[in-house]
C-alpha positions as CSV (number, residue, x, y, z in Angstrom):
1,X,57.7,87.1,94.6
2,X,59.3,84.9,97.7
3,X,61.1,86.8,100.2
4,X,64.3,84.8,101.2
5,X,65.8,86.2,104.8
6,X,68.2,83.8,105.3
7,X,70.0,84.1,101.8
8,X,69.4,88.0,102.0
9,X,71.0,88.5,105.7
10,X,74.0,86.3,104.3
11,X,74.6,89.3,102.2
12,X,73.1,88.2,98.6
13,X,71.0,90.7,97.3
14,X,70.2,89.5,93.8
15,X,68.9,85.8,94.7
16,X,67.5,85.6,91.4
17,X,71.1,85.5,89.5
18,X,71.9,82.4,92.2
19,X,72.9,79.2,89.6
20,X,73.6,76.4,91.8
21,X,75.6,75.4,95.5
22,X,77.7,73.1,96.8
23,X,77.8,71.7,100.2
24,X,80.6,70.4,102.1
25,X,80.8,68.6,105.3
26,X,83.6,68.6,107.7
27,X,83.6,67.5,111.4
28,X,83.5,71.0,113.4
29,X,81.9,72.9,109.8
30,X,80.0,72.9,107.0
31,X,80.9,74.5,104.1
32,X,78.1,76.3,101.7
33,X,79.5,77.3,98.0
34,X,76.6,79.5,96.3
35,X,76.8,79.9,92.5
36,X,75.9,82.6,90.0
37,X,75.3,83.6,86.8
38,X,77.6,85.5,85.1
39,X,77.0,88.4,82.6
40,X,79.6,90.2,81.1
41,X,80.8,93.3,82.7
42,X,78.6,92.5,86.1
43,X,80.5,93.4,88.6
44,X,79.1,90.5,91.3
45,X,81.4,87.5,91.8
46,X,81.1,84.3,90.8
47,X,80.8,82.5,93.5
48,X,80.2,83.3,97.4
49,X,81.8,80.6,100.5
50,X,80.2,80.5,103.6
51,X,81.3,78.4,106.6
52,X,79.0,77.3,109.6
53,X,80.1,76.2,112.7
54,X,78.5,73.2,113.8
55,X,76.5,73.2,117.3
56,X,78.6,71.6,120.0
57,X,76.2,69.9,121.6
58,X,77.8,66.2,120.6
59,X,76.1,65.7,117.3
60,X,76.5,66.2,114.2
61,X,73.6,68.6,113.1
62,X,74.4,71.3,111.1
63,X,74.0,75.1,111.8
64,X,70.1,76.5,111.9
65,X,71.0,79.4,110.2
66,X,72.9,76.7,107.0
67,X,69.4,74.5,107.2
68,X,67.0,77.9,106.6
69,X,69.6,79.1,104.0
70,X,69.0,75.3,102.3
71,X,65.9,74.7,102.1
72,X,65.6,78.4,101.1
73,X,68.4,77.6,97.7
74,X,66.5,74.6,97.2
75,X,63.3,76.4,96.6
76,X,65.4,79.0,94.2
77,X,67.2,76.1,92.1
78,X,63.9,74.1,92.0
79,X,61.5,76.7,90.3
80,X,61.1,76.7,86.6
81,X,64.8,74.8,86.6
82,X,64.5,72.5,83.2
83,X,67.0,69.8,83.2
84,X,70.4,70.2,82.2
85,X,71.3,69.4,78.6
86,X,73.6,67.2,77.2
87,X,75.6,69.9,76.4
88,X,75.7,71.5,80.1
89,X,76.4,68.4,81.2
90,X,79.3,67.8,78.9
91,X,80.3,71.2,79.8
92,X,80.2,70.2,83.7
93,X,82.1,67.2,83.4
94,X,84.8,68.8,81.2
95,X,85.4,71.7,83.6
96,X,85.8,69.2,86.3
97,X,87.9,66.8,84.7
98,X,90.3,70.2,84.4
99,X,90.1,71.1,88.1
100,X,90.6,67.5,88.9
101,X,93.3,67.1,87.0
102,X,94.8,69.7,87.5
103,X,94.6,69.2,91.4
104,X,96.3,65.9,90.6
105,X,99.2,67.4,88.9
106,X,99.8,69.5,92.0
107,X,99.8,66.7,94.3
108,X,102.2,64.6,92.1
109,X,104.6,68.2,91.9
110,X,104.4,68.1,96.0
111,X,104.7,64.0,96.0
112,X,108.0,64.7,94.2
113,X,109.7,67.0,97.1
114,X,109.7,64.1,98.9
115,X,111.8,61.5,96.9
């Protein structure tokens, strides 16, 4: 069994049930989205958002504490992961062609307010 400090002192205490993350990058922060699977009636969230200040020492490295937690969720996803199907892939896309779209719709709703 691997022992995971980083992920485990950001408060997740079921690292096995982790699905996938997202990163973001913005100019001050970085943005870590962590992923889980979902059973019915479990009671932990979906999804977890954790933001990391970047160092200010005048470039633009990210957080210690974001690189450990990465290379830590790297080693999770990457064990015994098969690749996706065609159908979890399909599944993906569609999802995000919703979130996008929908997304869009609100910007056109708040594009409109100013005509």
């Amino acid at each position: 069994m691997h022992s995971y400090p980083t992920l485990t002192a950001m408060g997740i205490n079921t690292v096995e049930s982790i699905a996938r993350y997202t990163l973001k990058e913005g100019q001050t922060s970085d943005e870590l989205k962590i992923y889980f699977h979902s059973a019915e009636g479990d009671t932990q969230p979906h999804s977890m958002k954790f933001s990391f200040q970047r160092p200010a020492t005048g470039n633009s490295t990210a957080a210690a504490e974001l690189l450990s937690a990465l290379d830590e969720l790297q080693q999770l996803t990457r064990q015994g992961q098969p690749a996706p199907t065609r159908e979890q892939l399909l599944g993906e896309l569609s999802q995000l062609e919703k979130v996008v779209g929908a997304k869009l719709e609100e910007l056109r709703s708040n594009l409109k307010q100013w005509h």
